[in-house]
C-alpha positions in Angstrom: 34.2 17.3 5.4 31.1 19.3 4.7 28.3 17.4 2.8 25.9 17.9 0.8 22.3 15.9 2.6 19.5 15.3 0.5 16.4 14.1 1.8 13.6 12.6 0.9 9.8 13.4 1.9 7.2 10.7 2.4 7.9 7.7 4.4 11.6 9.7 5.5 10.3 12.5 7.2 6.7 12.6 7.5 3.8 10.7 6.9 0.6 12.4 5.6 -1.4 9.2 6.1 -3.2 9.0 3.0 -4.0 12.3 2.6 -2.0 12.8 -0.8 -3.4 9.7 -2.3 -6.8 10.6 -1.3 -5.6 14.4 -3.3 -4.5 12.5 -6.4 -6.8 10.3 -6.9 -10.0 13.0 -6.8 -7.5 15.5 -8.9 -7.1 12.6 -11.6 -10.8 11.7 -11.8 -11.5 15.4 -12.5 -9.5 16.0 -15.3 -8.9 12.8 -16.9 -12.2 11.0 -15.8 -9.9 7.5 -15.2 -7.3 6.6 -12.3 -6.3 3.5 -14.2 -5.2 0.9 -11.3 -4.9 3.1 -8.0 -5.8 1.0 -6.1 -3.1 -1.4 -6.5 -0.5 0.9 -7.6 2.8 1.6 -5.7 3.1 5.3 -5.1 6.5 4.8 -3.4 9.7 6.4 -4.0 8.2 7.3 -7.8 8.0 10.9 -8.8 4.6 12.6 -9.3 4.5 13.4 -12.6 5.7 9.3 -13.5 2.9 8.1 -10.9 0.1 10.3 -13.0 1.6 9.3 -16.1 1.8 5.7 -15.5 -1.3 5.2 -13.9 -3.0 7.1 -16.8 -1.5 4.7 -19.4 -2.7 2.1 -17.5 -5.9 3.5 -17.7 -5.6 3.6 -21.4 -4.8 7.0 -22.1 -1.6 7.7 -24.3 0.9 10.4 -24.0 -1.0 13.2 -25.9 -3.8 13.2 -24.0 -2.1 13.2 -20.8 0.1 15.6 -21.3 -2.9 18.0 -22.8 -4.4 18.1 -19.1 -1.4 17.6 -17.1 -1.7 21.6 -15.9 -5.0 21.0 -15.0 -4.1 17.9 -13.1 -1.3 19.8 -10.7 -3.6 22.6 -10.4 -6.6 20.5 -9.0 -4.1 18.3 -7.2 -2.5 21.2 -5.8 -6.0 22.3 -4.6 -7.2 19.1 -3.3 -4.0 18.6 -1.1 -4.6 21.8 0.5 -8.0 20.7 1.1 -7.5 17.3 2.8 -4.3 18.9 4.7 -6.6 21.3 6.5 -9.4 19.2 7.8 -9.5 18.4 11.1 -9.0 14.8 11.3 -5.7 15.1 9.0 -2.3 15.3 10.7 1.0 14.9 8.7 3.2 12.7 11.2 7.0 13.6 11.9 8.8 10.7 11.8 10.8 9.8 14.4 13.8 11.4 15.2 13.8 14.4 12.7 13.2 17.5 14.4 16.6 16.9 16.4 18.8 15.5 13.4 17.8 18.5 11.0 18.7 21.0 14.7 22.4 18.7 14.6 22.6 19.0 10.8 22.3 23.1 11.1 23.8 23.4 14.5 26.8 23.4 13.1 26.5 25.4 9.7 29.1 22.4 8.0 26.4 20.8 5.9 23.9 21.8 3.4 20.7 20.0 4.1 18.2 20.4 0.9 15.5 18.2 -0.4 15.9 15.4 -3.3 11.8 14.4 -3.9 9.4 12.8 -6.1 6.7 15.8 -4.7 6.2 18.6 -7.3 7.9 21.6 -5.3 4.3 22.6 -4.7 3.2 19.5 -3.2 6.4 19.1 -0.9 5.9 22.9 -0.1 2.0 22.2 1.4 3.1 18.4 3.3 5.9 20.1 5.1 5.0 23.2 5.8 1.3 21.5 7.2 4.4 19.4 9.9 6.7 22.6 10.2 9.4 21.5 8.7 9.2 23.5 5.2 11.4 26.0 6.5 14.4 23.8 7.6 15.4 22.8 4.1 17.8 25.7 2.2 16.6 24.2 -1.3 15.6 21.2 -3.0 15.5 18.6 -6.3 11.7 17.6 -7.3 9.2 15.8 -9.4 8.3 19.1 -11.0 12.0 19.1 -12.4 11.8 15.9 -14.0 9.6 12.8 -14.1 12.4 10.4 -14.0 14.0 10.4 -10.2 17.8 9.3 -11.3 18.1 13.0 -12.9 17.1 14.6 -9.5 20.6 14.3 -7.6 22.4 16.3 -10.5 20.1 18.7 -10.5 20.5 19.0 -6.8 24.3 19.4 -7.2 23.9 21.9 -9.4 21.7 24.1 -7.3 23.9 23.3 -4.6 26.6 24.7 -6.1 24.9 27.4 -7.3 24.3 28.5 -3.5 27.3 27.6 -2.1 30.0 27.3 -5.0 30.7 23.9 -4.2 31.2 21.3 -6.3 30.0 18.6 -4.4 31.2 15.1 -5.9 30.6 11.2 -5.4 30.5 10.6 -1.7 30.4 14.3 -0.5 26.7 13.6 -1.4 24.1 11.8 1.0 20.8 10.7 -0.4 18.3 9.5 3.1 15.0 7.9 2.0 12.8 4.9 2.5 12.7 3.3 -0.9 15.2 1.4 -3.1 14.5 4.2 -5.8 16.0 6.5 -3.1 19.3 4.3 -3.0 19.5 3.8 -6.7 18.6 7.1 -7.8 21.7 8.4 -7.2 24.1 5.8 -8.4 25.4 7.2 -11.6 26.9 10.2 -9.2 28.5 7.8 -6.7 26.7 9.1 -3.9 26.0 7.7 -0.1 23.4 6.5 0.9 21.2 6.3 3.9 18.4 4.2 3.9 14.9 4.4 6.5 13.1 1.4 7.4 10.6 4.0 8.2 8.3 3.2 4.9 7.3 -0.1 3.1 10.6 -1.6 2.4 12.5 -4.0 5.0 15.7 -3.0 6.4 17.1 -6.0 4.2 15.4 -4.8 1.0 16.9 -1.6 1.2 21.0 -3.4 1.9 19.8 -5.4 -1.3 19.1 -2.1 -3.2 22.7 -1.2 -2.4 22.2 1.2 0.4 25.5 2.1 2.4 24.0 2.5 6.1 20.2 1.3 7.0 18.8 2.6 10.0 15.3 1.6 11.3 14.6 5.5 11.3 16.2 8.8 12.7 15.4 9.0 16.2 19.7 7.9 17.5 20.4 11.6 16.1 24.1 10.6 17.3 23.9 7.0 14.8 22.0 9.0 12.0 24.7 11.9 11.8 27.2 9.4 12.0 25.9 7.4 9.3 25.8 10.6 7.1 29.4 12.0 7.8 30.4 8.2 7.1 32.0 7.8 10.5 33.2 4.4 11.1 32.5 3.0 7.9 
């Protein structure tokens, strides 16, 4: 049965090893003077435009006053990604094992492998493309779409059936990331889930989230395409 896979960016595929928090945090002090409690602050598995937004709040800003520089905001963290993504010391790491699933996933032609991320389309455009992998994705679902993450998936079956003129439903869908938010975000939709132990979260945080498979990460292509087509379940 074909399906519709939906991936997730940091911590599922690549790793950009601070670089994008080092991006955000210069692009936030620029426009809004304030970062309110980076430090601290769990970027994980949150969209981009909810990690400014809270994080500004924090700092004591209301809505208003966000959302008057918010353009100014992607623009300079759009610039400052590029930045740190071309010195010399910066690599965005592959994760294990997905260079030869997304070559499975394709080989065939069965499945429609797209992108369901908290990245601006921008920001997901610059980290893969810096690792390669920017081209092996036929669309995608992002921050830039809508700050809250649970509205992504529908918006990705939408554009999925935009390309394709499928209506892809319930379990025909397969959300892979690293997070819990990944697992939940698709749970109004009835979709599976594939869960990484690739990022923060312990393989037994993400079962506890509700996740249908975990894997430590992608490198068994044979387990991971397996767990996506729902073989042996």
């Amino acid at each position: 049965m074909r399906k519709l896979v939906l991936f997730d960016i940091d911590g599922t595929l690549v790793s950009t090893r601070g670089a994008a928090w080092r991006a955000f945090r210069r692009a936030l002090l620029e426009v809004y003077q304030e970062t309110g409690p980076i430090e601290d602050y769990d970027f994980h598995g949150r969209t981009d435009p909810q990690i400014a937004r809270e994080l500004l709040r924090m700092g004591g800003l209301d809505d208003r006053a966000i959302d008057a520089g918010m353009a100014r905001f992607w623009t300079a963290y759009l610039r400052e990604l590029e930045a740190e993504l071309a010195l010399p010391d910066v690599t965005v790491d592959v994760l294990p094992g997905v260079p030869a699933l997304l070559d499975s996933l394709h080989a065939g032609g069965e499945h429609l492998v797209a992108l369901l991320t908290g990245n601006i389309v921008e920001g997901a455009r610059l980290k893969l493309s810096a690792a390669g992998l920017w081209e092996r994705f036929d669309f995608g679902a992002y921050g830039s779409d809508h700050e809250r993450r649970d509205r992504l998936p529908a918006i990705a079956v939408k554009r999925a059936r935009e390309r394709s003129g499928i209506h892809f439903r319930g379990r025909d869908v397969v959300i892979i990331g690293d997070t819990p938010f990944d697992v939940e975000c698709g749970r109004s939709l009835g979709v599976w889930a594939v869960a990484v132990a690739t990022g923060k979260h312990s393989a037994a945080e993400l079962r506890e989230a509700g996740a249908d498979v975990v894997l430590p990460d992608l490198s068994a292509t044979g387990q991971a395409v397996a767990a996506i087509e729902a073989l042996g379940q």
